[in-house]
C-alpha positions as CSV (number, residue, x, y, z in Angstrom):
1,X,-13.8,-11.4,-52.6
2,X,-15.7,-10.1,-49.5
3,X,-13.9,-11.4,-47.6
4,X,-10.2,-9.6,-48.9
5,X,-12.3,-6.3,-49.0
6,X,-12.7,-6.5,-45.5
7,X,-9.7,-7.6,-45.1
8,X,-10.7,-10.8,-43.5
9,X,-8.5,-13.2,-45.5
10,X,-5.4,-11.5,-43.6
11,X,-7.3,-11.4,-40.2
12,X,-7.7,-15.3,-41.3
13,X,-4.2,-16.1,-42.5
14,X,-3.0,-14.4,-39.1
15,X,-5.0,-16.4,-36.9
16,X,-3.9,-19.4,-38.2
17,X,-0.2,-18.4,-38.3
18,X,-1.0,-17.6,-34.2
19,X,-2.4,-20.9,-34.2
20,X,0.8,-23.0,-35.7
21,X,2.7,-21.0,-33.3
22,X,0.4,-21.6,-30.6
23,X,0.6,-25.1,-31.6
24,X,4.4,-25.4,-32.0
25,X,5.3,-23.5,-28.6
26,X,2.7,-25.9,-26.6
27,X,4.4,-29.0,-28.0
28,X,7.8,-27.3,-26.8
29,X,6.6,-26.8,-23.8
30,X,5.2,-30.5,-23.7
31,X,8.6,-31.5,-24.8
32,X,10.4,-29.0,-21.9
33,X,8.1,-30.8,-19.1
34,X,9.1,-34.2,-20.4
35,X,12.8,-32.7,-20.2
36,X,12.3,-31.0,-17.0
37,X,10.5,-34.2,-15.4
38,X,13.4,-36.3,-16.7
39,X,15.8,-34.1,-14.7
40,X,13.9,-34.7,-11.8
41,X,14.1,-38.2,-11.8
42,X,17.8,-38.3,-13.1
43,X,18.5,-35.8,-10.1
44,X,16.6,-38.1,-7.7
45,X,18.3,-41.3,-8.7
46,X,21.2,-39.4,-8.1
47,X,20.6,-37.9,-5.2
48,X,19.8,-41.8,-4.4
49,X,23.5,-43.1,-5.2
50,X,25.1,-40.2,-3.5
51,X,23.9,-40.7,-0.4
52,X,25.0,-44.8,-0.9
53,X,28.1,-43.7,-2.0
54,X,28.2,-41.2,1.6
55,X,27.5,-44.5,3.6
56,X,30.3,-46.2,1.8
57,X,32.8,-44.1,2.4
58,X,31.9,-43.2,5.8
59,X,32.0,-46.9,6.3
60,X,35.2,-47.3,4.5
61,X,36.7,-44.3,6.7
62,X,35.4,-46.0,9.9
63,X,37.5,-49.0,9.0
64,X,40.5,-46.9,8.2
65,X,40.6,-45.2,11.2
66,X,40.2,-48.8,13.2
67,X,43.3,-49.8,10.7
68,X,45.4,-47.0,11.5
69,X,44.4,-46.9,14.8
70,X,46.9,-46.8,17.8
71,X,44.6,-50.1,19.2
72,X,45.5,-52.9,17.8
73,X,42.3,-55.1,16.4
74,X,41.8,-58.7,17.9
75,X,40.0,-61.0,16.0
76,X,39.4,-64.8,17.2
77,X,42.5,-67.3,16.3
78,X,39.7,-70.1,14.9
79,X,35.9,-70.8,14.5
80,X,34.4,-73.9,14.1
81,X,31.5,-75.8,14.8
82,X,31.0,-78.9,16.5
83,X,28.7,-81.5,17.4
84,X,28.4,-85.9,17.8
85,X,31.5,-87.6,18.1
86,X,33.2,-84.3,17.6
87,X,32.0,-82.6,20.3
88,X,32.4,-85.3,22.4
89,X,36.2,-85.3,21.5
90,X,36.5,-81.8,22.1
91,X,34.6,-81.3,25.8
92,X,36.8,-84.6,26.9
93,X,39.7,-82.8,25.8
94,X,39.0,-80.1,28.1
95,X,37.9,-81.7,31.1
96,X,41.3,-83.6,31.1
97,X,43.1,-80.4,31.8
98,X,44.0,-80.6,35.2
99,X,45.9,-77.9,37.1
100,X,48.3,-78.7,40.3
101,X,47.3,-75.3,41.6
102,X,43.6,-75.1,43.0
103,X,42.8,-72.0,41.3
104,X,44.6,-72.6,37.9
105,X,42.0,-73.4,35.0
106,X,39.0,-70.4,34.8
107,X,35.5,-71.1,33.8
108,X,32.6,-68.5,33.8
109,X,29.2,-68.3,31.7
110,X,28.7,-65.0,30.2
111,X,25.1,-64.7,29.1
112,X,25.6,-61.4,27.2
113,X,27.8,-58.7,26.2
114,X,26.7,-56.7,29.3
115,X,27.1,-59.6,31.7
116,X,31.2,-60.2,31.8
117,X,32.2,-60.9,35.2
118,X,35.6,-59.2,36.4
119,X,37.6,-62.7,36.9
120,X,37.1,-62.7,33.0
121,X,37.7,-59.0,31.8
122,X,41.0,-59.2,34.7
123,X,42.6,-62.2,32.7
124,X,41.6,-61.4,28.5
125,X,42.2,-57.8,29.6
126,X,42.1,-56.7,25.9
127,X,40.5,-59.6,24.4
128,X,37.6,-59.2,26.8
129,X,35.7,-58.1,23.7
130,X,35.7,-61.3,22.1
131,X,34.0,-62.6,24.7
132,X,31.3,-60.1,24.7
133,X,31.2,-61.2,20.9
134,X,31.4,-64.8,21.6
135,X,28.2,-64.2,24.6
136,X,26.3,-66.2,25.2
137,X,28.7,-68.9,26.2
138,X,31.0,-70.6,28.4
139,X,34.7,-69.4,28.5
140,X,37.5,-71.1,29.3
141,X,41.5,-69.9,30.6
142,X,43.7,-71.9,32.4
143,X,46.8,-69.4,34.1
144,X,49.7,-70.7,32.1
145,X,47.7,-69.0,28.6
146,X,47.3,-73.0,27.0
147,X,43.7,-72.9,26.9
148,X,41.7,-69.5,26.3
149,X,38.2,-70.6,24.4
150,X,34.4,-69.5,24.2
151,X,31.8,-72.3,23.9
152,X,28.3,-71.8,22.3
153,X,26.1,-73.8,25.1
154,X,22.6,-74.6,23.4
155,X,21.3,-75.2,27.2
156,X,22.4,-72.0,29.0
157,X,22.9,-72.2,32.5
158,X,23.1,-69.8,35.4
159,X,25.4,-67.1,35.3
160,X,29.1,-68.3,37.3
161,X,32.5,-67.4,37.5
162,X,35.1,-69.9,39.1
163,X,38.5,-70.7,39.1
164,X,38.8,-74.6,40.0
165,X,41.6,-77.4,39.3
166,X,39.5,-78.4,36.9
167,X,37.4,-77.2,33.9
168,X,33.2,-76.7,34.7
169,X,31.6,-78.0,31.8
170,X,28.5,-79.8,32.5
171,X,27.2,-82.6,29.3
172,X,23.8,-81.0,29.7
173,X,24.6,-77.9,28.7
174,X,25.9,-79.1,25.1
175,X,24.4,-82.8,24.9
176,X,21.4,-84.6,24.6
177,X,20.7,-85.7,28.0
178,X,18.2,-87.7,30.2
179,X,15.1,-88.0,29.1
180,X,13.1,-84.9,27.4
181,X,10.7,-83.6,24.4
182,X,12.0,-81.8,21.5
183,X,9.8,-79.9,19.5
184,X,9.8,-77.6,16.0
185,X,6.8,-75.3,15.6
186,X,5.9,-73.2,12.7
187,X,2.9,-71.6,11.9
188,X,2.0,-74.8,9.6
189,X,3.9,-77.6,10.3
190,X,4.1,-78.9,14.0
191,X,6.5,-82.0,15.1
192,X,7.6,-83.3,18.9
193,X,10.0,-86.3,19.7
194,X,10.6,-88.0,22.7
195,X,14.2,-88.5,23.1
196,X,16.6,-90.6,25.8
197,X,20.1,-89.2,24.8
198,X,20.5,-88.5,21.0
199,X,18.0,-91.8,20.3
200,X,14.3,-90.7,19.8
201,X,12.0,-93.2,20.9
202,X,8.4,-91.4,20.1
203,X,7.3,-89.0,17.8
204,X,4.3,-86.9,16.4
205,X,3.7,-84.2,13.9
206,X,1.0,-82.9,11.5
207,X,0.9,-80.0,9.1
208,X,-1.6,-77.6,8.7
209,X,-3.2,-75.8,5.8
210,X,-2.5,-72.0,6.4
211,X,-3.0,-70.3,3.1
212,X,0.3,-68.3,2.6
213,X,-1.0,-65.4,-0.1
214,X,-3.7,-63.3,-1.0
215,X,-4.5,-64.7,-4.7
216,X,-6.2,-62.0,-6.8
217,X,-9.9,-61.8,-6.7
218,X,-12.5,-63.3,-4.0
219,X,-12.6,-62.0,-0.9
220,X,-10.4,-58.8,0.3
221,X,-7.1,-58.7,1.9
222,X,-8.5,-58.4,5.0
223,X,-10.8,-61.2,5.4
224,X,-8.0,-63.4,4.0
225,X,-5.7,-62.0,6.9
226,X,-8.3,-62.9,9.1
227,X,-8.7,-66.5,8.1
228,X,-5.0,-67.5,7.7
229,X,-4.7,-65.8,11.8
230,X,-7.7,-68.3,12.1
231,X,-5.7,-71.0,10.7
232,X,-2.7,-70.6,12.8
233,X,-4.5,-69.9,15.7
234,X,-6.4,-73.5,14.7
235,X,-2.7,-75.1,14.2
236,X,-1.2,-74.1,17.3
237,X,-3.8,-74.7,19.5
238,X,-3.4,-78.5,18.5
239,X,0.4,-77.9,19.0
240,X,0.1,-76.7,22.7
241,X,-2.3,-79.8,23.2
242,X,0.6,-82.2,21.9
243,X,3.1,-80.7,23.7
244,X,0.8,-80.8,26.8
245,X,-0.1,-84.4,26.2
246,X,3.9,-85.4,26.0
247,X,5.2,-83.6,29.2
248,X,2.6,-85.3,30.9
249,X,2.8,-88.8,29.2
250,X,6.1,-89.2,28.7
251,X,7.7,-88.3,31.9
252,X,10.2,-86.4,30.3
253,X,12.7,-84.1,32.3
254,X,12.2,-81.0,30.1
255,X,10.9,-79.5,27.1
256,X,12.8,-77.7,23.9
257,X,10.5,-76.2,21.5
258,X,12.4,-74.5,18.1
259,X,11.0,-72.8,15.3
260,X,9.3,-69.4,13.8
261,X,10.1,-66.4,16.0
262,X,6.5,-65.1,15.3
263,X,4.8,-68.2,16.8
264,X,7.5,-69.4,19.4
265,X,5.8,-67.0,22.1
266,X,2.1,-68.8,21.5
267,X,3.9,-72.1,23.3
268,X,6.8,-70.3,25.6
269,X,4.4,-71.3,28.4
270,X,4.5,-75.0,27.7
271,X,8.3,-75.6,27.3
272,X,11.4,-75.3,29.7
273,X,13.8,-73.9,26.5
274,X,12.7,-71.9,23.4
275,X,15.1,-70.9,20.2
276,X,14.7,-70.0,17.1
277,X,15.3,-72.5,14.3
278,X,14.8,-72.3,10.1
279,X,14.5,-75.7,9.5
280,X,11.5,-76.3,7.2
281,X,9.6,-79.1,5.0
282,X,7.6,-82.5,6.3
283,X,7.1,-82.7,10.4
284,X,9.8,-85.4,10.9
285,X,12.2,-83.8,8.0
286,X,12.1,-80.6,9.9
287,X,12.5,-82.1,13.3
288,X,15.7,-83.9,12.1
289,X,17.2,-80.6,10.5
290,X,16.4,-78.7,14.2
291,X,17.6,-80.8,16.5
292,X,20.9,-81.2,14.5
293,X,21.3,-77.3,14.4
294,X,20.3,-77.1,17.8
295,X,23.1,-79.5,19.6
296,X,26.0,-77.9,17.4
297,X,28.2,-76.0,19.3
298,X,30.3,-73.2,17.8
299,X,34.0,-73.1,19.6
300,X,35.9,-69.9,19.6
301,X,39.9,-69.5,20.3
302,X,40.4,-66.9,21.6
């Protein structure tokens, strides 16, 4: 009763219809944020596909233009790889190519895209690029255009240019030869042979514990980086001493270590040849994998 004489009741009923309002235009506003915040993202994964979408077709346009170029493209006339008997078959092919004239047959190591020497670019003239693409390896023309081919030599050797009667291809460059080490090193598994040829006559490996994540809990990431690098450092430490131990032993004539690009450098100093290699699993399992990739020779036609 007081309260409509003073004419609080409507002072009261207004409040709270300014309050439902209130309360109705906040949750539109909540409701516009979600909406506007959706946007963003949609506009950001957007923004996202069009710029793939740019790349694409910049790409795509890139191989147009090479398609409708006045250059004709040059691609190689066969790939293959080779290696055992097969190899064999295929480097005695070669070396029984004998020209009558003493400058008929071309060979010449290109080491890398940067390095082709002018006898070579003078006689591919516009397949000189395949060359660059085949680098590093051992080419091959003879002056009649019968033989025009790029070898993958796992042992490179000094950068040459000749032409000859005869085709230059030295067995050590894609065999097994003589008397050597062959070693795969990863940052947890370790294994060297001894080898005469393709016939390994000693061997040794070991694998290493080298904890590979950071479980949760314990001690941080950081103390755990620091005592798998301990590990590794542990693991190839004992790996440099082998490797020591067999050039000196064995009397072997060099020494091929494979494996991880990220621990290859830690035993550069303590072997003639160094390439990177994937094979994985026990020491002599992965020593078998590696030294079959590593003697395989990919052949290019040219």
């Amino acid at each position: 009763m007081i309260d409509r004489l003073l004419g609080r009741a409507e002072l009261k009923e207004r409040i709270e219809e300014l309050e439902e309002e209130k309360r109705h235009l906040e949750r539109r506003a909540e409701a516009e944020e979600e909406r506007r915040s959706d946007a963003v993202a949609d506009r950001q994964r957007a923004e996202v596909r069009v710029n793939e979408l740019e790349h694409r077709i910049e790409s795509l346009e890139e191989r147009l233009e090479r398609a409708e170029g006045t250059e004709e493209s040059v691609e190689f006339r066969r790939v293959s790889d080779r290696s055992g008997a097969r190899l064999v078959d295929a480097l005695d092919r070669f070396r029984s190519v004998e020209s009558d004239d003493p400058e008929g047959l071309l060979t010449a190591y290109v080491p890398d895209a940067d390095s082709v020497p002018a006898t070579v670019s003078d006689w591919f003239g516009d397949r000189t690029e395949l060359v660059r693409r085949a680098a590093p390896a051992v080419a091959l023309a003879d002056d009649t255009g019968a033989v025009s081919v790029a070898l993958t030599p796992p042992i490179e050797p000094e950068p040459f240019d000749r032409w000859s009667d005869r085709f230059r291809l030295d067995d050590a460059w894609f065999r097994p030869t003589g008397r050597f080490a062959f070693a795969v090193v990863r940052s947890d598994t370790f294994a060297v042979g001894t080898y005469e040829g393709d016939e390994r006559v000693d061997f040794e490996g070991f694998a290493s514990d080298v904890k590979e994540t950071h479980s949760k809990g314990g001690f941080s990431q950081g103390r755990f980086e620091r005592r798998r690098e301990g590990q590794i450092d542990d693991h190839l430490k004992k790996a440099n001493e082998a490797l020591a131990a067999v050039a000196a032993e064995d009397e072997v004539d060099r020494v091929i270590a494979v494996g991880e690009r990220s621990v290859l450098g830690r035993v550069r100093d303590r072997a003639d040849v160094t390439d990177v290699s994937d094979a994985t699993g026990k020491p002599k399992a992965a020593l078998d994998d590696a030294f079959r990739d590593f003697w395989r020779v990919r052949l290019r036609a040219i």
